[in-house]
C-alpha positions in Angstrom: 0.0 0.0 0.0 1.5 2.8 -0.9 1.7 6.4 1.7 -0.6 8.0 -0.2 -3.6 5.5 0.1 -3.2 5.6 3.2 -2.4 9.1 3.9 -6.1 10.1 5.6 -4.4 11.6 9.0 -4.3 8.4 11.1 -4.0 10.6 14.3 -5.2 13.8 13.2 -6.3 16.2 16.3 -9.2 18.3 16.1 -7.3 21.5 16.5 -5.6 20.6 12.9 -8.8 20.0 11.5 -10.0 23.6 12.9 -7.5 25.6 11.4 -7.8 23.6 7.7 -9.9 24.9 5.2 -10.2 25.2 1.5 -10.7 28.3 -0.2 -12.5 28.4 -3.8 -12.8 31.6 -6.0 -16.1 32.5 -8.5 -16.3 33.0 -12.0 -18.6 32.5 -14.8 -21.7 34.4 -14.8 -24.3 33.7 -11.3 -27.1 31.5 -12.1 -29.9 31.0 -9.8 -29.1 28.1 -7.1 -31.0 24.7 -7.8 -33.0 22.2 -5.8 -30.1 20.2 -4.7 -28.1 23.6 -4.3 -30.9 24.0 -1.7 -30.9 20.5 -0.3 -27.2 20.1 0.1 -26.8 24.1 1.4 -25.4 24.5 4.4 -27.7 25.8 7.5 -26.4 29.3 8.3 -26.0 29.8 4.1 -29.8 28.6 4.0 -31.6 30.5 6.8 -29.9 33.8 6.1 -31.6 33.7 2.4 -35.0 32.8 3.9 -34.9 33.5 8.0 -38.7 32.7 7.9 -37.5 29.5 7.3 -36.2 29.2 10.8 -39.5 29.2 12.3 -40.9 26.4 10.1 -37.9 24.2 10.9 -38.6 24.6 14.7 -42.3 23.9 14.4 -42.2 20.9 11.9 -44.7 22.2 9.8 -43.6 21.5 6.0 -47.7 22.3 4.7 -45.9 25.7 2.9 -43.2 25.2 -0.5 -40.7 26.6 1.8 -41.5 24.1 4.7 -41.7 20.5 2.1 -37.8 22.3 0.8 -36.9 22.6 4.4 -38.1 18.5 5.3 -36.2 17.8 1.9 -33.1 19.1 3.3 -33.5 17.3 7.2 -33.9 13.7 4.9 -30.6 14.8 3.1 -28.9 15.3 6.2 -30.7 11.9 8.1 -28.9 9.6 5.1 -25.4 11.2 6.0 -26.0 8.9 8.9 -26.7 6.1 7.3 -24.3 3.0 8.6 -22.0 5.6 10.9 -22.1 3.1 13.0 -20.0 0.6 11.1 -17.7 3.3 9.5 -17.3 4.0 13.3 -16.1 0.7 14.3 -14.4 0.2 11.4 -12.5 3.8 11.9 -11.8 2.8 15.6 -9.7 -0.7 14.4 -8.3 0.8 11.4 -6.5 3.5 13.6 -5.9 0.9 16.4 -3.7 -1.1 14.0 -1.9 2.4 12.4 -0.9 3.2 15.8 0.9 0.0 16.8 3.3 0.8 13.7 7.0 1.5 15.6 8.4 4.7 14.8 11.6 6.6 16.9 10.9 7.7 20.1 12.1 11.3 19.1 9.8 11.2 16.5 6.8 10.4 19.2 8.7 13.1 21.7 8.6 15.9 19.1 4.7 15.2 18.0 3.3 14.8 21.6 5.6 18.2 22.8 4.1 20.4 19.7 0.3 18.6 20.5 1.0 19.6 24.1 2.4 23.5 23.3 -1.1 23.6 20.5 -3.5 22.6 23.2 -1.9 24.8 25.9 -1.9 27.7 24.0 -5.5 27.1 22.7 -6.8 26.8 26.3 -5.0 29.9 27.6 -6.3 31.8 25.0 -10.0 30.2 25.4 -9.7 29.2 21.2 -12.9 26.3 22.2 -15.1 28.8 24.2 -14.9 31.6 21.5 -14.9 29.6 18.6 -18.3 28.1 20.1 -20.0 31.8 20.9 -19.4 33.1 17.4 -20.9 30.1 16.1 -24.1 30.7 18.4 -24.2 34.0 17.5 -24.3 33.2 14.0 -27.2 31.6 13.9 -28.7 34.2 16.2 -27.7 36.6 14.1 -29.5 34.4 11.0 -32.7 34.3 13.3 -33.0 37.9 14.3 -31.7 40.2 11.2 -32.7 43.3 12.7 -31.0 42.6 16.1 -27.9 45.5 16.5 -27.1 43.9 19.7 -26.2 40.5 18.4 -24.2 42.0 15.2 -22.2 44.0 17.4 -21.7 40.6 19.3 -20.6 38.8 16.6 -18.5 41.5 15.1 -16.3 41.8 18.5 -16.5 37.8 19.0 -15.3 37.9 15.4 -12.3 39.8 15.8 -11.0 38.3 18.7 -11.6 35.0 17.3 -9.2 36.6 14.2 -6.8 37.2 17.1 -6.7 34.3 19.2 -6.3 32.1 15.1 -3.4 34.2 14.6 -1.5 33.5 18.0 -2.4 29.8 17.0 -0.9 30.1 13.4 2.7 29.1 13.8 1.9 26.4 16.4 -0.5 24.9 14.3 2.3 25.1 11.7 5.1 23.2 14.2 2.4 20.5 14.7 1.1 20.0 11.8 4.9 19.4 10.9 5.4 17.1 13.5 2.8 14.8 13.0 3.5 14.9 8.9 6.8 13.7 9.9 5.5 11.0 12.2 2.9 9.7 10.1 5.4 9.6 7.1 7.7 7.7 9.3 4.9 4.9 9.8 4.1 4.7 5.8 7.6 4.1 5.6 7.8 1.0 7.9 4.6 0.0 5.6 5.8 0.1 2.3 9.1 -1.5 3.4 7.4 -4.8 5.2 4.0 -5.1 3.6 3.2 -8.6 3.7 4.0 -7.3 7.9 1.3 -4.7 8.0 -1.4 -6.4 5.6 -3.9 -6.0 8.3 -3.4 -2.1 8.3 -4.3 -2.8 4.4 -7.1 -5.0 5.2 -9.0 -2.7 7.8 -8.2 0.5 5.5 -10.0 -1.2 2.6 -12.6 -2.3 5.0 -13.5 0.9 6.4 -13.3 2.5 2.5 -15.9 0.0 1.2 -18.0 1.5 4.4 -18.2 4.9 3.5 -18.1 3.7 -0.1 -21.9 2.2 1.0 -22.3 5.3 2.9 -21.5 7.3 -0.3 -23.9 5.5 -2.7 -26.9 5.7 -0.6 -26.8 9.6 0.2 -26.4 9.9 -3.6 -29.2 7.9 -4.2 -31.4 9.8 -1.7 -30.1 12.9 -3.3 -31.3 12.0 -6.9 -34.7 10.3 -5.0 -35.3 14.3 -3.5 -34.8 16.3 -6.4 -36.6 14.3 -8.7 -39.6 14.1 -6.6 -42.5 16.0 -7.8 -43.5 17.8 -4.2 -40.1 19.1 -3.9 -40.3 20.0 -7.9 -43.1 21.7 -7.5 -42.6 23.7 -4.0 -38.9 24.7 -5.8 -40.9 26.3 -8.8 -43.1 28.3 -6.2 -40.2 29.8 -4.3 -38.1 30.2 -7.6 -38.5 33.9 -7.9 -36.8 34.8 -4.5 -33.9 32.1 -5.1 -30.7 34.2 -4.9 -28.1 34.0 -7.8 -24.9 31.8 -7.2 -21.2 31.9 -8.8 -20.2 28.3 -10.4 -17.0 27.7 -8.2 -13.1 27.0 -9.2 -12.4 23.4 -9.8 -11.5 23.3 -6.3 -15.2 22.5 -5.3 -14.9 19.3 -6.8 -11.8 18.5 -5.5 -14.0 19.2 -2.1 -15.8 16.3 -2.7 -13.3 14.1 -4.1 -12.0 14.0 -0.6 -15.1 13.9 1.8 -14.4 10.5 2.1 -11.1 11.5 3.1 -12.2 14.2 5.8 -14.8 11.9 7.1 -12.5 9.2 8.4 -10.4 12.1 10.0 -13.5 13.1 12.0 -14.5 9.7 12.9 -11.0 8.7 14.0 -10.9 11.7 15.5 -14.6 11.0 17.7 -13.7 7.5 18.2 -10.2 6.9 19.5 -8.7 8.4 22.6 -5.6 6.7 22.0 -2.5 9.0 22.7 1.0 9.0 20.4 
């Protein structure tokens, strides 16, 4: 197997994961978003084009077009879930295995002191705390448009947010270094005693043909949703107000080329305590 098939951060921490992102441009000329543009939407995207739509989520109702889009889009996000209990386990012994591959002890040292200095400085600086409030007053913002209150919350949670990412900035740099060079110690050991290490191989293919089930049935409910006439229908009522997007770089795609990839990240992430 070689280090890049299995390169899908076998110990990845979530404070990596918080300062990664990927950033797409616009071109083309805007075209008006589609159905599944509004099914696969995120939530704060979503309610801040139709804030009305927050009160229809909380009471259930989907009798309106807005309300059947709105039930559309909790189905989409139910079949995400479908079978995370078996890409779970199968995360869980996948990483179990990775980590029992021997690397130096100074490799193990320098990884656990930078994961140590990242988590310190994080907590001292209250990174978890803040990052949660601005996300709260996201949405609050979202729900109440016309509240100054909450945007001049958000704006000052904002910018010390800004300010507590740039402290973090060369840390997350040193670690991310550290466990790069740890992991690519480990991929090393792989490739030069396969036949050693097949049951790495096995449980990586076995957690890939999970979330490759996973995969095929959220694209299947996907094409069910917007080819069902309701949800056809209640998207030609609402049409008019639908805002205009920008088709995105190339990058987009590459986006969900690696879901898969991000998604065991997580998982390991959620379900292994296991210490390097």
């Amino acid at each position: 197997m070689s280090e890049k098939s299995l390169s899908v951060g076998a110990a990845m921490d979530p404070e990596l994961f918080a300062a990664l992102g990927l950033c797409a441009g616009y071109t083309f000329a805007p075209r008006k978003y589609s159905l599944k543009n509004l099914l696969e939407m995120e939530d704060d995207k979503f309610y801040k084009q139709y804030p009305e739509g927050t009160e229809i989520a909380k009471s259930g109702k989907n009798d309106t077009a807005l309300g059947k889009i709105i039930e559309g889009r909790k189905q989409y996000k139910q079949a995400h879930r479908y079978n995370a209990e078996e890409i779970s386990a199968k995360a869980k012994i996948w990483k179990e295995k990775f980590d029992t591959v021997e690397i130096s002890q100074e490799l193990r040292n320098e990884y656990a002191k930078q994961k140590d200095l990242l988590q310190t400085i994080a907590k001292e600086n209250n990174f978890t705390s803040t990052n949660e409030s601005y996300s709260r007053l996201i949405q609050e913002a979202i729900q109440k448009p016309e509240d100054t209150s909450v945007k001049e919350s958000l704006r000052e949670t904002g910018s010390r947010l800004n300010g507590i990412r740039e402290k973090l900035a060369g840390v997350i740099d040193d670690y991310y270094n550290a466990f790069k060079n740890m992991t690519h110690a480990k991929y090393k050991k792989i490739a030069e005693n396969p036949t050693k290490h097949l049951d790495i191989t096995d449980a990586y293919n076995e957690l890939e043909s999970a979330i490759a089930k996973r995969n095929t049935y959220v694209s299947s409910k996907l094409f069910e949703l917007t080819n069902e006439e309701s949800l056809k229908k209640s998207y030609d009522e609402i049409k008019g107000s639908i805002p205009k997007e920008r088709l995105k770089y190339a990058a987009i795609w590459a986006l969900s080329l690696g879901a898969a990839s991000a998604l065991i990240k997580f998982i390991v992430n959620k379900t292994s305590n296991t210490a390097e």
